[in-house]
GUVEXKE-20357 format. One line per field, with one value per residue (C-alpha): residue number from 0; x, y, z. Coordinates in steps of 0.05 Angstrom, whole numbers. Example, Ala and Ser with C-alpha at 12.3 -4.5 7.8 and 13.67 -1.06 7.14 Angstrom:
n = c(0;1) .
X = c(246;273) .
Y = c(-90;-21) .
Z = c(156;143) .
***
This chain:
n = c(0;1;2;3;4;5;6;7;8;9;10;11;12;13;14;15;16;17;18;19;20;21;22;23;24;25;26;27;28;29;30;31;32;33;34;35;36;37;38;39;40;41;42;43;44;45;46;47;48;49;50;51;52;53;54;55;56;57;58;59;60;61;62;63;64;65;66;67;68;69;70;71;72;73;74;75;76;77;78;79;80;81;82;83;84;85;86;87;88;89;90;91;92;93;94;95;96;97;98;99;100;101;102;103;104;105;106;107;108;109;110;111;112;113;114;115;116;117;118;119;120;121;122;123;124;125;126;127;128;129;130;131;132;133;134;135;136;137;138;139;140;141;142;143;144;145;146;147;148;149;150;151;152;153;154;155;156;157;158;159;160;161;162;163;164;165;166;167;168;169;170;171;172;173;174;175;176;177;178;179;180;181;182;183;184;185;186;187;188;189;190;191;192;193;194;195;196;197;198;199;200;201;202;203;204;205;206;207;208;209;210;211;212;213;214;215;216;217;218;219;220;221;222;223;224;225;226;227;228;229;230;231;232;233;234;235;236;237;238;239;240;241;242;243;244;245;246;247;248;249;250;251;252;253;254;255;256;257;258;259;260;261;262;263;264;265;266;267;268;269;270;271;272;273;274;275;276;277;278;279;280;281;282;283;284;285;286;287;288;289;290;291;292;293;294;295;296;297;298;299;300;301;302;303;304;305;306;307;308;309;310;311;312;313;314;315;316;317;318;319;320;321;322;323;324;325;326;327;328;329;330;331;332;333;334;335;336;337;338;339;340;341;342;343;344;345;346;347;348;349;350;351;352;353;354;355;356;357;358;359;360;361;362;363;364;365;366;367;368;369;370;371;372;373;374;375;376;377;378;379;380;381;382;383;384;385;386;387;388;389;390;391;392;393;394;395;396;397;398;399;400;401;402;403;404;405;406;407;408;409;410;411;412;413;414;415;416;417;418;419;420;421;422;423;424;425;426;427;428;429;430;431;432;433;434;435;436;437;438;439;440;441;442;443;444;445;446;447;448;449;450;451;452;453;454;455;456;457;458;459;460;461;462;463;464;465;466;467;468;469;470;471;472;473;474;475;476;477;478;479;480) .
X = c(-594;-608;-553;-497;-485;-405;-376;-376;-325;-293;-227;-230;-185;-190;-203;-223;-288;-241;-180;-171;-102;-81;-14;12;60;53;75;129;134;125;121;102;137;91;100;25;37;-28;-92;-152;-182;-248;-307;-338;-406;-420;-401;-472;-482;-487;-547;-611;-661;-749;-775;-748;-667;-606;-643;-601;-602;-572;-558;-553;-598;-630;-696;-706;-667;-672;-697;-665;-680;-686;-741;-732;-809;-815;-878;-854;-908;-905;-845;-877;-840;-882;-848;-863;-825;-805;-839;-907;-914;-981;-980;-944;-942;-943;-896;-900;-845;-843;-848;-794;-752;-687;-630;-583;-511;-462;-409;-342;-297;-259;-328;-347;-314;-361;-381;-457;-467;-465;-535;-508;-463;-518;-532;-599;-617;-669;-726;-698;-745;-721;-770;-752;-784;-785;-806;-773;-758;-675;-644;-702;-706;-760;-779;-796;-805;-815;-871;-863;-886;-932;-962;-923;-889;-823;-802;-731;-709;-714;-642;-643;-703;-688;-648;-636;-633;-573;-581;-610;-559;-540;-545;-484;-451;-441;-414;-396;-365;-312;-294;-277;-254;-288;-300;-317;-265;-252;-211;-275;-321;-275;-281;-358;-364;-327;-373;-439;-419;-412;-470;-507;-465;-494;-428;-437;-499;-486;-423;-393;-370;-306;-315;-301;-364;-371;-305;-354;-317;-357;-375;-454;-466;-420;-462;-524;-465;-442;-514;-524;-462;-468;-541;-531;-500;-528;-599;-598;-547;-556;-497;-478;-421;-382;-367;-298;-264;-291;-360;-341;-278;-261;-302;-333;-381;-402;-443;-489;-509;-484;-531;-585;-573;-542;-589;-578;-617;-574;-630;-652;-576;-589;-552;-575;-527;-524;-453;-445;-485;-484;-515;-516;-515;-502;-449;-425;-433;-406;-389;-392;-351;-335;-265;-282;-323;-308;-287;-253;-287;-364;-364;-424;-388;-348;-414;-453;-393;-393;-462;-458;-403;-442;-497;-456;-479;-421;-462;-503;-451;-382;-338;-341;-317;-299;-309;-277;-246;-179;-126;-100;-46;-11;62;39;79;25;-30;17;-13;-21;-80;-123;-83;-128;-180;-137;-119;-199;-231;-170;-171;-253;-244;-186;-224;-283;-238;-246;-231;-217;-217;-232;-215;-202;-167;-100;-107;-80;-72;-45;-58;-18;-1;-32;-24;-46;-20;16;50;64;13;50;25;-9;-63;-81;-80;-129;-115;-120;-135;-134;-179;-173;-162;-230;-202;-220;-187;-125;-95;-44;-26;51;93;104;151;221;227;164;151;150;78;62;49;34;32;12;0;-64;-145;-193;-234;-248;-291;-295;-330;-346;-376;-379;-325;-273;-266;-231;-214;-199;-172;-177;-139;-182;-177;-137;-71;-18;-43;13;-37;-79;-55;-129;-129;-69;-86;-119;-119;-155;-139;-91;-133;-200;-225;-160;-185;-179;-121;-68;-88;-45;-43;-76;-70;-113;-151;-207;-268;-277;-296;-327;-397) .
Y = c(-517;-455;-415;-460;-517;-537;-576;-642;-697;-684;-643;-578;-505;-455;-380;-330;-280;-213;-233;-195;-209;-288;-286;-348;-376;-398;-456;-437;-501;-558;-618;-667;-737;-790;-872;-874;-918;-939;-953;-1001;-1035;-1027;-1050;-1103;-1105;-1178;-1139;-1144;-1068;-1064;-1108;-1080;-1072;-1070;-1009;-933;-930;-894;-838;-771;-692;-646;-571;-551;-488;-446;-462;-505;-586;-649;-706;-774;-837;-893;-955;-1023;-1026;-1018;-970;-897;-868;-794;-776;-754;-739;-723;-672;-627;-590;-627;-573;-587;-667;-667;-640;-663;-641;-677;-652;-677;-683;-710;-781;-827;-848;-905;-892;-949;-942;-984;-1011;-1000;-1051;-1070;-1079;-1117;-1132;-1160;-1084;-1059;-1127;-1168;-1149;-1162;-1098;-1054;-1022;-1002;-962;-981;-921;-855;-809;-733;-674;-606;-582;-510;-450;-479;-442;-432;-477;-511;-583;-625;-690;-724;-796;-815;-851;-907;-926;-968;-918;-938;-891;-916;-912;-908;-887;-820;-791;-818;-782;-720;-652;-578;-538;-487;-414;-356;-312;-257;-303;-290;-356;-426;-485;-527;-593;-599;-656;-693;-754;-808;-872;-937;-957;-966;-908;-870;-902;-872;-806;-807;-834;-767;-729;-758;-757;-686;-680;-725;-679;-606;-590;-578;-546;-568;-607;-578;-636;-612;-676;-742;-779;-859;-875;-910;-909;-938;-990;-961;-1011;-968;-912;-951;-977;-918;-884;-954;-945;-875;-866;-848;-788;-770;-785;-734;-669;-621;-642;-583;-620;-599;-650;-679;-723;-780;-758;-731;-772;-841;-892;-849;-825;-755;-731;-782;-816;-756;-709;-758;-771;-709;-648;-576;-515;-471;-441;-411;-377;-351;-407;-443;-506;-553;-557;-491;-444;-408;-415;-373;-403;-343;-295;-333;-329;-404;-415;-479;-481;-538;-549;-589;-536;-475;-418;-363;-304;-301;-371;-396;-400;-342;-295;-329;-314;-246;-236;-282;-234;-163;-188;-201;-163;-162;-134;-198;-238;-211;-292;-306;-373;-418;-495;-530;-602;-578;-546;-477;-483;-552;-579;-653;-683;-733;-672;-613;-548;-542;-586;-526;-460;-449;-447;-402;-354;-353;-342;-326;-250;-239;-281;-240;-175;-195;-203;-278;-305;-379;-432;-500;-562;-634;-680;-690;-741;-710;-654;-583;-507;-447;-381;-320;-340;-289;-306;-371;-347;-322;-255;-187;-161;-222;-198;-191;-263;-322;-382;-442;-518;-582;-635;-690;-747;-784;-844;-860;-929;-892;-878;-822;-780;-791;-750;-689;-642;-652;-571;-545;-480;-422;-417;-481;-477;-540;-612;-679;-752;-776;-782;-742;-684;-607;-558;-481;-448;-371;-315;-246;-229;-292;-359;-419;-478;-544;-605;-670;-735;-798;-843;-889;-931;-888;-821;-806;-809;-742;-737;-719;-648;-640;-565;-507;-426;-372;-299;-261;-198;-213;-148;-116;-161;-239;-277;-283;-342;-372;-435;-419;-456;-529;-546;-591;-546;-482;-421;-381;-367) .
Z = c(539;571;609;569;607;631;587;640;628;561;565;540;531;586;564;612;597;620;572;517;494;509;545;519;483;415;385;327;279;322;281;342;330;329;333;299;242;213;234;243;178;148;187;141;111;150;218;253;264;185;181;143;185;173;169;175;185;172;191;198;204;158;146;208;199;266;234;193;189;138;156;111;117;84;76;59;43;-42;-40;-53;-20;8;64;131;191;258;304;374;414;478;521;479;488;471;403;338;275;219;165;87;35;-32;-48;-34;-93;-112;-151;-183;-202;-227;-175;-174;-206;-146;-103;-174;-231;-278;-303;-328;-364;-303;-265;-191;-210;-213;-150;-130;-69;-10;-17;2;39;57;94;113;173;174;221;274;352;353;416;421;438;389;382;318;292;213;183;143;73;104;148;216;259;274;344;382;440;455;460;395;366;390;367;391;338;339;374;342;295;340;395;449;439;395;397;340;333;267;237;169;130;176;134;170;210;293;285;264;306;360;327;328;400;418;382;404;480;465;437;492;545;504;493;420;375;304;271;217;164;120;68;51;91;82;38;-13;-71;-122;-65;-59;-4;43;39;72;120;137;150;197;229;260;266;339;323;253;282;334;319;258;213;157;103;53;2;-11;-75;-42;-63;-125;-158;-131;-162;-196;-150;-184;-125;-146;-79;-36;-60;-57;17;47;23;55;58;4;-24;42;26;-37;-72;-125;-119;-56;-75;-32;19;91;154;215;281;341;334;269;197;165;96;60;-2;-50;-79;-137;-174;-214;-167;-218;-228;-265;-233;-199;-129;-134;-156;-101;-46;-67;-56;14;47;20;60;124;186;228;288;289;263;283;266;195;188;120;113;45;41;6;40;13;59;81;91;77;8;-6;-16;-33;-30;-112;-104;-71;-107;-162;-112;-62;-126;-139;-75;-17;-43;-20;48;63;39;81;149;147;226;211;157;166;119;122;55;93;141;200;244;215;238;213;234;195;128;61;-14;3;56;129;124;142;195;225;227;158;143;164;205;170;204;176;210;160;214;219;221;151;128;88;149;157;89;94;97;116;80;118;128;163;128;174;171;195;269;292;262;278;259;303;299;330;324;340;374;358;414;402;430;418;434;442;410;428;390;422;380;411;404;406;468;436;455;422;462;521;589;595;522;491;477;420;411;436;406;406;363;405;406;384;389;333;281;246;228;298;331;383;432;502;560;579;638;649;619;581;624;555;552) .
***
């Protein structure tokens, strides 16, 4: 990926290296109308794609580290023998390394009613997992392109295609430029198939380094099957792109999940950030410093999370690092009546006062499924002057199979910018000195034609400081870094 590559056919925001105040106008609470009314159903667990297959699968990358990445996976075989994963770097084919990890292990759990109602004493309730197999490879090159394949309990390699089996891990911190993809609340659906396709041709097309994951992953619920589904579903993409995720009420609350198969599947590198809970960490990935917080865990101060988040932003080189960007599932700020902002202020009241201390660019968050981004926004409200406040945006519309969170609050508050019912997905493009972010529409029916790209903004003067983002103009490709 050397020299950034264009961004080919996906349509993207235009921003120009010399421009250091966007002459544009902004968008002043737009609330777009919108004859989306629904959406596809859930894909079912006969569907042919969810089929269990021999050997290694559901394999997937997570934590989206410059150096080191976890490998998951998951066997069918019943021997727990040790995890290996084999891996080179594309540019030395002849050599792989063979990396060890612990020893794979199950897990059971008891279903959900709905997916079965005959409760613990009825043994086809009880869950139990296919062996679960996770390595960390570590002292790995920054954008480099590896290779890597995973050993089975029975010894055999297990082979795909190449695009499949392959990753670049994310540019060096300090590096001039990143390019993440942002997404959240997927589920299982054709609406979130959609969503993924997007993401993995952008991924095929190196238009995107690492995706950051605001929550709310397979839509389980209780259901554990749909976490194997979900892992089957998406391999494609989870199988070949560093994934970092936050984790959402869906892996925490309904059916009573309790992080129980999330943190089993999805580990991160948060020690490697000084944290001592995979419930929240950091990474750095070129000229920005990410922050993955939870919503659904104690945040006041002498917390765990707010200690370690004091700590994370004291140790914050803005030299290296100069974007300091926030991922959480819960909006602090939102105009939708179905998840009204008091579900994220005790979190806001805890932690908003050291993001805004810090100089906090940009938070990102899913929960409300669909599309929301505010105007400089600091105590609950429109931040005076601008650009004292953050920018907040929701990306809650996956596609999961709850559809749209209806409605809206009929009177937009004044620091809502923009607003929309539809599915898709982000990108937040940054270098040292600009940043754009781009939200696309999925290709689907209800878009108006040439309707894919539903928002683009970038701060307003990104050399004065964080907070005054505003909408820039579209064209075919980006023209930053």
């Amino acid at each position: 990926r050397s020299g950034r590559p264009p961004l080919g056919r996906l349509p993207y925001c235009k921003l120009e290296h010399s421009m250091m105040h966007i002459l544009a106008t902004a968008l002043s609470g737009t609330t777009r109308p919108s004859n989306r009314v629904g959406g596809s159903p859930l894909i079912p667990l006969s569907d042919p794609r969810n089929a269990q297959r021999a050997g290694p699968e559901q394999i997937h990358l997570t934590g989206a580290s410059v150096d080191s990445i976890h490998v998951t996976w998951s066997d069918n075989d019943t021997s727990t023998a040790p995890s290996v994963v084999e891996v080179r770097a594309v540019s030395d084919a002849a050599s792989w390394t063979a990396v060890p990890g612990p020893s794979g292990s199950v897990y059971s759990a008891l279903q959900a009613a709905d997916a079965c109602p005959g409760g613990y004493t009825d043994p086809s309730c009880i869950y139990t997992s296919s062996v679960l197999h996770s390595v960390q490879l570590t002292q790995l090159e920054p954008a480099t392109e590896y290779e890597y394949r995973v050993r089975s309990a029975a010894g055999k390699v297990q082979e795909r295609s190449s695009r499949s089996l392959r990753f670049t891990t994310p540019p060096a911190a300090g590096s001039p430029a990143v390019r993440f993809g942002v997404v959240a609340d997927l589920g299982q659906t054709a609406n979130s198939s959609a969503t993924v396709a997007g993401l993995q041709q952008a991924a095929e097309d190196g238009s995107i380094d690492a995706i950051l994951l605001g929550g709310d992953l397979s839509y389980a619920d209780g259901d554990h099957r749909r976490w194997d589904s979900y892992a089957r579903l998406f391999e494609g993409l989870w199988a070949g792109v560093p994934v970092a995720h936050v984790g959402g009420n869906h892996e925490v609350s309904s059916g009573g999940e309790n992080w129980l198969a999330y943190s089993r599947r999805y580990p991160n590198g948060h020690a490697a950030a000084q944290s001592d809970s995979f419930l929240w960490y950091s990474l750095e990935a070129g000229p920005a410093h990410v922050m993955m917080l939870c919503s659904y865990a104690a945040s006041g101060p002498g917390s765990p999370q707010h200690e370690w988040l004091t700590r994370d932003l004291a140790s914050v080189d803005r030299r290296r690092t100069p974007w300091l960007i926030a991922v959480l599932h819960t909006p602090w700020y939102t105009s939708n009546r179905h998840h009204p902002m008091s579900e994220g202020a005790r979190m806001r009241e805890d932690l908003e006062p050291l993001l805004l201390a810090a100089g906090t660019d940009l938070v990102l968050n899913g929960h409300v499924h669909a599309y929301e981004r505010t105007h400089p926004v600091a105590r609950g409200g429109l931040a005076s002057p601008p650009e004292s406040g953050i920018t907040h945006i929701t990306v809650g519309d996956g596609g999961n199979r709850e559809h749209f969170a209806r409605p809206w609050e009929p009177q937009q508050p004044a620091w809502s910018a923009l607003r929309e019912y539809a599915y898709g997905w982000g990108t937040l493009e940054l270098n040292e000195s600009h940043a754009v972010w781009t939200w696309l529409r999925n290709d689907d029916p209800w878009n108006p034609p040439g309707g894919r790209i539903g928002d683009c903004a970038a701060p307003l003067d990104p050399s004065g400081g964080s907070g005054r983002w505003t909408s820039v103009p579209t064209a075919d490709r980006t023209l930053l870094g």
